[in-house]
C-alpha positions as CSV (number, residue, x, y, z in Angstrom):
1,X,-1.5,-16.2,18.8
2,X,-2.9,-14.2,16.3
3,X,-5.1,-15.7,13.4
4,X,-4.5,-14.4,10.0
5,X,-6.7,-14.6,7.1
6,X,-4.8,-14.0,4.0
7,X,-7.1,-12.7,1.0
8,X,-5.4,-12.4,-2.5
9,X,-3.3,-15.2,-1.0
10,X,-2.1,-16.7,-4.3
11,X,-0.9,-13.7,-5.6
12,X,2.8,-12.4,-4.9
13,X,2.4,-10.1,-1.7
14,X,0.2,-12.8,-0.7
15,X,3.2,-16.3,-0.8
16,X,5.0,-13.7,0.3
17,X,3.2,-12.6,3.7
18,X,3.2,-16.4,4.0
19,X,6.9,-17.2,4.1
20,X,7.7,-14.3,6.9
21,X,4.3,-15.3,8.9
22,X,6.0,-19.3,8.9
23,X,8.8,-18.1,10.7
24,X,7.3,-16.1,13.5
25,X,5.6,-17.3,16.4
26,X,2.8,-15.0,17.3
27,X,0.6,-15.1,13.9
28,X,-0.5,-18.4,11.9
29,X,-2.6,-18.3,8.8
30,X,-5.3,-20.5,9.3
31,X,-7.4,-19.3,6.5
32,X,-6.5,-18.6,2.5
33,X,-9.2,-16.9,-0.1
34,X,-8.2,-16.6,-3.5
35,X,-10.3,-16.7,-6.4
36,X,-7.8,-17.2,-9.1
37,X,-6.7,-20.8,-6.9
38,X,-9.9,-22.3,-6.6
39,X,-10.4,-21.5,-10.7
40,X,-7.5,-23.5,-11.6
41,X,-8.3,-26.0,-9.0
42,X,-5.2,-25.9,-7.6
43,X,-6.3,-25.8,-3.4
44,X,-8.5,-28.3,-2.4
45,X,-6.9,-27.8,1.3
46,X,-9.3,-27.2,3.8
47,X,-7.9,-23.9,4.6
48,X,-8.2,-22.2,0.9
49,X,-11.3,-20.7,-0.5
50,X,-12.9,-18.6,-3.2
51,X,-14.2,-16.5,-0.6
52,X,-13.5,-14.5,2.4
53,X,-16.6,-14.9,3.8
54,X,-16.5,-19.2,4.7
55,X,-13.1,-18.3,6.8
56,X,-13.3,-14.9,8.3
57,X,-13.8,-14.9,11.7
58,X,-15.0,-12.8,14.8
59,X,-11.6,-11.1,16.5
60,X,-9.4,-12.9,12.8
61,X,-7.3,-10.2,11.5
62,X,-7.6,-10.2,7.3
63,X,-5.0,-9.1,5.5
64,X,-6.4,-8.4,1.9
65,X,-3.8,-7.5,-0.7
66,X,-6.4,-8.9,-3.9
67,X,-7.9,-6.1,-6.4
68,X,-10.1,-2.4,-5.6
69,X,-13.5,-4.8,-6.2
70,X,-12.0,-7.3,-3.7
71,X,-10.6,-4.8,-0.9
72,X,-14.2,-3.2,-1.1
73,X,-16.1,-6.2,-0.4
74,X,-13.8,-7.4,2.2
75,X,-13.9,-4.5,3.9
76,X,-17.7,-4.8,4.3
77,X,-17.2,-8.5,5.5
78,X,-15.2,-7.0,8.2
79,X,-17.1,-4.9,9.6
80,X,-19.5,-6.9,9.5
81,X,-17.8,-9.9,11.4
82,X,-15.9,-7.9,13.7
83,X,-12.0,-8.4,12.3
84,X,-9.5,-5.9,11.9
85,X,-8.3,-5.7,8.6
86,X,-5.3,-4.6,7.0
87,X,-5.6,-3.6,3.4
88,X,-2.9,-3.0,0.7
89,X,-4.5,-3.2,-2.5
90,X,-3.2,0.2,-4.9
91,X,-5.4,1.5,-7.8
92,X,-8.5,1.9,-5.3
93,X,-11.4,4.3,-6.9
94,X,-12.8,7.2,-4.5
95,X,-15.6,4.6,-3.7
96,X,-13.3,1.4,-2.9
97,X,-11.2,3.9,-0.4
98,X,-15.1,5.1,0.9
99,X,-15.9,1.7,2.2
100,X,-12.4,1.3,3.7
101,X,-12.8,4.1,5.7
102,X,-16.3,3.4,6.6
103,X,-15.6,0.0,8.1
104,X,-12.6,1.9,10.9
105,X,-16.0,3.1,12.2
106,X,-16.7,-0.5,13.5
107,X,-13.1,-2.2,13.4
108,X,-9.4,-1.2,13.5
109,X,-8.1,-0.8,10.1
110,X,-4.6,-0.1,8.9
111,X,-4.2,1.3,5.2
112,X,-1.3,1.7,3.5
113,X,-0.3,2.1,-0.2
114,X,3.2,0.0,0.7
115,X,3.9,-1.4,3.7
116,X,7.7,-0.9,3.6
117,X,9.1,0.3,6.6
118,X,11.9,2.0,4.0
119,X,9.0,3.6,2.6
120,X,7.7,5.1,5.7
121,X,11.0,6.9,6.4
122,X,11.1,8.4,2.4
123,X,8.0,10.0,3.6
124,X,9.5,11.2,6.9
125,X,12.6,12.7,4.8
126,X,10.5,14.2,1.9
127,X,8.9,16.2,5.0
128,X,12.0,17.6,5.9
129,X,12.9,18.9,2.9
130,X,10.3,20.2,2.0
131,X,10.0,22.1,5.1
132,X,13.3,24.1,4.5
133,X,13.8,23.8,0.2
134,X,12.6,27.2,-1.6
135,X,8.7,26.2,-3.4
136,X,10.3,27.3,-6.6
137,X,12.7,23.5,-7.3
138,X,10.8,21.2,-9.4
139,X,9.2,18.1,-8.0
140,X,9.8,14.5,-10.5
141,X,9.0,11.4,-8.6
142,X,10.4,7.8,-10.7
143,X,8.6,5.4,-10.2
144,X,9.7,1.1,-11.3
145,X,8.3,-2.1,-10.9
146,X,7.8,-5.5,-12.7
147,X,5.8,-5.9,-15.6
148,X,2.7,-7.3,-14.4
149,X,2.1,-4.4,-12.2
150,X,-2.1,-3.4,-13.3
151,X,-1.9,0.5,-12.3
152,X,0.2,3.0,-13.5
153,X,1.4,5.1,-11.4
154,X,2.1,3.3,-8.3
155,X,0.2,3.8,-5.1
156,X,3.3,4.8,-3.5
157,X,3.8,7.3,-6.3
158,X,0.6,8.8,-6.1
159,X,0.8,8.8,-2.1
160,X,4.1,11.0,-2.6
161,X,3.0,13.1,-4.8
162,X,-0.3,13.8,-2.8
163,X,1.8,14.2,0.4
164,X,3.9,17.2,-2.1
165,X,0.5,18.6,-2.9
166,X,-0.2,19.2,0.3
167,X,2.5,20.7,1.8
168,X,3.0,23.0,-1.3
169,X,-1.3,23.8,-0.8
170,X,-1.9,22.5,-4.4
171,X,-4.5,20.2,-5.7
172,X,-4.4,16.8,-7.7
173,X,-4.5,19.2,-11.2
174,X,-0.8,20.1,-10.1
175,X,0.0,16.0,-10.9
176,X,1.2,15.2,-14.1
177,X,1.9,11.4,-15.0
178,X,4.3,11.3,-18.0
179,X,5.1,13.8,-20.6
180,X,5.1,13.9,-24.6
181,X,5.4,16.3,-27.3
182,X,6.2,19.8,-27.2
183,X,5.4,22.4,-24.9
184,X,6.5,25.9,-23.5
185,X,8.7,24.4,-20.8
186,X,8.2,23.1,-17.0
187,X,4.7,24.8,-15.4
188,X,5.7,25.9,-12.4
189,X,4.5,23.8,-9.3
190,X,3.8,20.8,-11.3
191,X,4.2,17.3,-10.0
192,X,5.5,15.1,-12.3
193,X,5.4,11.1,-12.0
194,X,6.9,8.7,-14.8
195,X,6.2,4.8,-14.4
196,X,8.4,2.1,-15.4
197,X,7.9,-1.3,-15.8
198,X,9.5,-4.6,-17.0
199,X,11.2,-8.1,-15.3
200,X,10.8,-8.6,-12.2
201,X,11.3,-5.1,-10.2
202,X,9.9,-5.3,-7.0
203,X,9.6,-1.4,-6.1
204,X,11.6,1.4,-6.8
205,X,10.5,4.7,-6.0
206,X,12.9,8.1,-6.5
207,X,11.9,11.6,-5.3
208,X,13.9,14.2,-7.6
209,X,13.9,17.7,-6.1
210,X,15.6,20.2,-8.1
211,X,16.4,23.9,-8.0
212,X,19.1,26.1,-9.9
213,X,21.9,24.8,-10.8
214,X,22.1,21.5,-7.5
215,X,19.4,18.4,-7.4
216,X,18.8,16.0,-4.7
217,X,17.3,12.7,-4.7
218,X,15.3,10.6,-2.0
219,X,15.0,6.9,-3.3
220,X,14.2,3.6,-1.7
221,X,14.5,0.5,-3.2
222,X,12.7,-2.9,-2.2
223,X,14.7,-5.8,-3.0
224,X,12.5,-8.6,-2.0
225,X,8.4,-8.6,-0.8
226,X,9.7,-10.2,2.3
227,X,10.1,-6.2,3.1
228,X,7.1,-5.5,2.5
229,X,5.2,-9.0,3.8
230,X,7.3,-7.5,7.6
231,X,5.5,-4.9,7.8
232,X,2.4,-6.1,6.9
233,X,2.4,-8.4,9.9
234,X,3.4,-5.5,11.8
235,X,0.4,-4.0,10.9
236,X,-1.6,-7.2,11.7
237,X,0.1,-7.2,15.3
238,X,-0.7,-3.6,15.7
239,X,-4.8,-3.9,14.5
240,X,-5.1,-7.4,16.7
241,X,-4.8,-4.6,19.7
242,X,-6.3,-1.6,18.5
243,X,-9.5,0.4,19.1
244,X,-11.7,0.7,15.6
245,X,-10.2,3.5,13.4
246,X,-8.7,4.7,10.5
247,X,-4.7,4.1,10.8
248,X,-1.3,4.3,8.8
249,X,1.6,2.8,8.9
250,X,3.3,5.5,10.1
251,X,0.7,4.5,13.4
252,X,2.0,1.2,13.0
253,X,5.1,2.1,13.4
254,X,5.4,5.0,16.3
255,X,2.8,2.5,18.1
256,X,-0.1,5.5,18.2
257,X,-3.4,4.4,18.4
């Protein structure tokens, strides 16, 4: 049995990851930090707290989906107490993504802007076509989601973009988020990303690729976080296992560690 402590459990990812890790029968949740419960003093069960640090255990596996502040510290606290972590907060500075990394020096860690295993295959077929498309067709990537989303755009959004970059040996100045006003056209090799929000969106995310007069688009659509909660706990199942290191889900999901 594998023994989960959930960290931003309150929040949406967080009842979510909960629900799917009910059902199975290899994980249990045994611990619950989440400082926005315990300040409404709503979880005076043993099992919640405002802090990771009363529940997390040698050999627990954390899986923190909270804010960049919170994925920072937790990540310390890891290290620190030996447990794997799994980390899926998005907006993360340079520093917050710094002491990520530096804990995979002590403990298995698996990183991932969304854990969708939808999302892991967009990747896969954005690769593909960008290995045989011409580098002249223009690059949009769409990004939606509900209305309390905090950053703008999407992790997901940025990690598509940054995966473009690459493979087209550009920079970040090539990304361009939004567009207003008038201007001399399209600079060639930019990136562009748009953000949507409103309801209750879960994730949308479409890649537009288009050249002279034909377009093609990539998109995946999450319906539900229960996606997304799956491969979480396929994450969890994979860092429970693993040697320390840095991993993605893509790891996760071809088993490579």
């Amino acid at each position: 049995m594998i023994e989960l402590v959930l960290v931003g459990a309150a929040g949406r990812m967080g009842r979510a990851i909960e629900a799917v890790a009910a059902a199975s029968d290899d994980v249990r949740v045994h611990g619950r930090a989440d400082l926005a419960v315990m300040a409404g003093g709503a979880a005076a069960e043993e099992n919640w707290s405002e802090s990771a640090e009363i529940l997390v255990r040698p050999g627990d596996v954390v899986i923190e989906f909270s804010s960049p502040a919170g994925a920072r510290q937790i990540a310390g606290l890891c290290a620190e107490r030996g447990a794997p972590l799994v980390s899926g907060t998005t907006g993360l500075s340079d520093v917050d993504e710094a002491a990520v990394r530096a804990a995979s020096a002590r403990v298995p860690v698996v990183r991932a802007a969304n854990f969708s295993v939808g999302v892991a295959v967009l990747h896969r077929a954005l690769e593909a076509a960008l290995a045989v498309l011409p580098a002249d067709w223009d690059v949009e990537i769409i990004e939606r989601h509900h209305r309390h989303k905090a950053d703008s755009p999407s992790g997901t959004a940025l990690a598509l973009a940054q995966r473009i970059a690459k493979r087209r040996g550009v920079d970040d100045r090539a990304l361009r988020a939004g567009r207003s006003g008038r201007s001399s056209g399209r600079p060639a090799g930019e990136i562009g990303m748009h953000s949507v929000r409103g309801g209750s969106l879960v994730g949308d995310h479409t890649v537009l690729l288009a050249g002279e007069g034909e377009w093609i688009e990539l998109r995946h659509v999450a319906q539900d976080r229960s996606a997304l909660a799956r491969g979480a706990l396929a994450a969890a199942r994979f860092v429970a296992h693993a040697s320390p290191g840095f991993y993605t889900l893509e790891d996760v999901l071809t088993g490579r560690r």
